[in-house]
Steps between C-alpha positions, in 0.01 A plus 500: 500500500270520239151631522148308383496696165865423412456125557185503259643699244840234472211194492308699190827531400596175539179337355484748164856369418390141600187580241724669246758236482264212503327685158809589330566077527166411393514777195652386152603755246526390149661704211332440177756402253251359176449194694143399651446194704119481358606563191712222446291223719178685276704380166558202664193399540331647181749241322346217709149572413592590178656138403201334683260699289713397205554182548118467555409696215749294281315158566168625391708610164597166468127341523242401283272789654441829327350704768728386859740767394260783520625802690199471681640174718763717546376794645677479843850459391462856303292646766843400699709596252328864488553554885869359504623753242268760659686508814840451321419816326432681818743369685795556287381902477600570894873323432601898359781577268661157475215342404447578163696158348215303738229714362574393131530182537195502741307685186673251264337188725193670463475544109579129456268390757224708345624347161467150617170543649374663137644193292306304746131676472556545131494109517751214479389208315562153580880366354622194686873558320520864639540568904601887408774518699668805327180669640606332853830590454459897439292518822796299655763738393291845583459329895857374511651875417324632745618234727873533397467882543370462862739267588824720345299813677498297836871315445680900376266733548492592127426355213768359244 
């Protein structure tokens, strides 16, 4: 028959493996391949705000007014803009060896970004025939290599 203590010891027993399993379920391990689920949905949504700012920016081009393009309307897109890449930059620093192809084009984002926003404070006059798309289109590109790097990181684990 077993004694008092034996009984108690089997129920600690019993209830550590009950605890241990039911955190070993609840636990997730990820191995870091390159890909980053902020990083990509961060991309994603830079693109977003970055067409909306363009596409705003674009009609006051295309008016009769010299001053509604001022950087200065604009303040809270870069302010945005600043943060976003920030944390890209940070982020894509704790992804280790494989992430050195996300780190360029992260830096790359960044210099045409910063690019964009000096064309715009050096001043873009009013030119109803011009929408600057091949502006539009190099921030475009930089955002969708990122975004078709995550995704072959996340499909192969590797980039091509």
């Amino acid at each position: 028959m077993a004694t008092a203590i034996e009984i108690t010891r089997q129920r600690i027993i019993c209830w550590l493996i009950i605890v241990c399993c039911t955190l070993a379920v609840s636990c997730k391990v990820t191995l870091i391949t390159g890909y980053d689920t902020y990083i990509d949905e961060t991309a994603m949504k830079m693109k977003r705000d970055f067409n909306r700012h363009y596409f705003r920016l674009v009609r006051t081009i295309q008016d009769n007014d010299p001053n509604n393009q001022n950087i200065s309307h604009f303040i809270a897109y870069y302010d945005e803009m600043e943060l976003d890449i920030m944390l890209l930059q940070d982020r894509s620093k704790y992804l280790g060896k494989k992430s050195t192809m996300v780190q360029q084009q992260i830096a790359n984002l960044a210099e045409i970004m910063y690019t964009f926003r000096k064309v715009h404070a050096a001043g873009i006059k009013d030119n109803t025939g011009d929408d600057k798309r091949d502006m539009q289109n190099a921030v475009n590109s930089s955002l969708n290599a990122i975004t078709e790097l995550q995704m072959a990181l996340r499909i192969n684990g590797k980039s091509k």
